[in-house]
C-alpha positions in Angstrom: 0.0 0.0 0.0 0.7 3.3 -0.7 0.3 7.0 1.2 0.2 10.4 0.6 -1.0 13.6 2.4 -1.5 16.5 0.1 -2.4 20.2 1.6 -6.3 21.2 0.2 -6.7 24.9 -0.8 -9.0 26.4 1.6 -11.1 28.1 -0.6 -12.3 24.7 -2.1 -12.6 22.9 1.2 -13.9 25.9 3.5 -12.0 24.8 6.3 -8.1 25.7 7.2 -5.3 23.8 7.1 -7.3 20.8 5.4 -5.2 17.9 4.3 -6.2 15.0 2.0 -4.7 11.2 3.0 -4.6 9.3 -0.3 -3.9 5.4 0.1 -3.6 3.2 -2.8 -2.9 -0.5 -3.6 0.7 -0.6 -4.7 0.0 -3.1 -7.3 -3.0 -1.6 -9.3 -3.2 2.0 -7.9 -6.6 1.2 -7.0 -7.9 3.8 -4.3 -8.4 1.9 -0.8 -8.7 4.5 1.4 -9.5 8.9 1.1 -10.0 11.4 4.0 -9.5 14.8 4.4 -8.5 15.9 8.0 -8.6 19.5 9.5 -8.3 21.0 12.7 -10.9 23.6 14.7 -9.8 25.5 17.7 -12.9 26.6 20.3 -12.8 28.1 23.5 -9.7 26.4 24.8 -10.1 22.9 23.2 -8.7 21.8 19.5 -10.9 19.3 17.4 -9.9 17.4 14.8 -12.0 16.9 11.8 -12.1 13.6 9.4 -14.4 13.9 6.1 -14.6 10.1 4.5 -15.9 10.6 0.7 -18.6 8.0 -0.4 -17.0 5.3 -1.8 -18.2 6.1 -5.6 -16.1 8.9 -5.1 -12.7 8.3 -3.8 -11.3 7.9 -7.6 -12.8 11.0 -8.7 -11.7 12.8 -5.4 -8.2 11.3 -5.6 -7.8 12.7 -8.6 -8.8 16.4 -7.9 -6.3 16.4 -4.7 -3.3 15.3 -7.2 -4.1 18.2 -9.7 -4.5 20.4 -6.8 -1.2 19.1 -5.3 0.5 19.8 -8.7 -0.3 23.0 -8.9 0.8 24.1 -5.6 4.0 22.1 -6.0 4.9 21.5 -9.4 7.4 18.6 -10.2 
């Protein structure tokens, strides 16, 4: 298996300092696993928050957070 962790512009997601965790098979690049993790801060406590995609749509998120990765860190 594979992982990444790719920073999400804010403006798309809404919520700062949004991160996408991308796992793949290594074999066939098939998607296993997507989430996209922020944090909140309120009145003295910090919260983490975890989005999991429907599965339908991991492939087409996956593929969004790469371009979006690109562009903020070209290769």
């Amino acid at each position: 298996m594979t992982g990444r962790v790719l920073p999400i512009d804010p403006t798309e997601d809404g919520r700062p300092y949004a991160s996408a965790w991308l796992r793949r098979n290594a074999a066939t690049e098939e998607a296993i696993f997507t989430a996209i993790y922020s944090m909140q801060h309120r009145a003295n406590h910090s919260f983490m928050n975890i989005a999991l995609p429907l599965l339908r749509d991991n492939d087409r998120y996956i593929a969004a957070s790469e371009r979006q990765h690109r562009r903020i860190h070209p290769i």
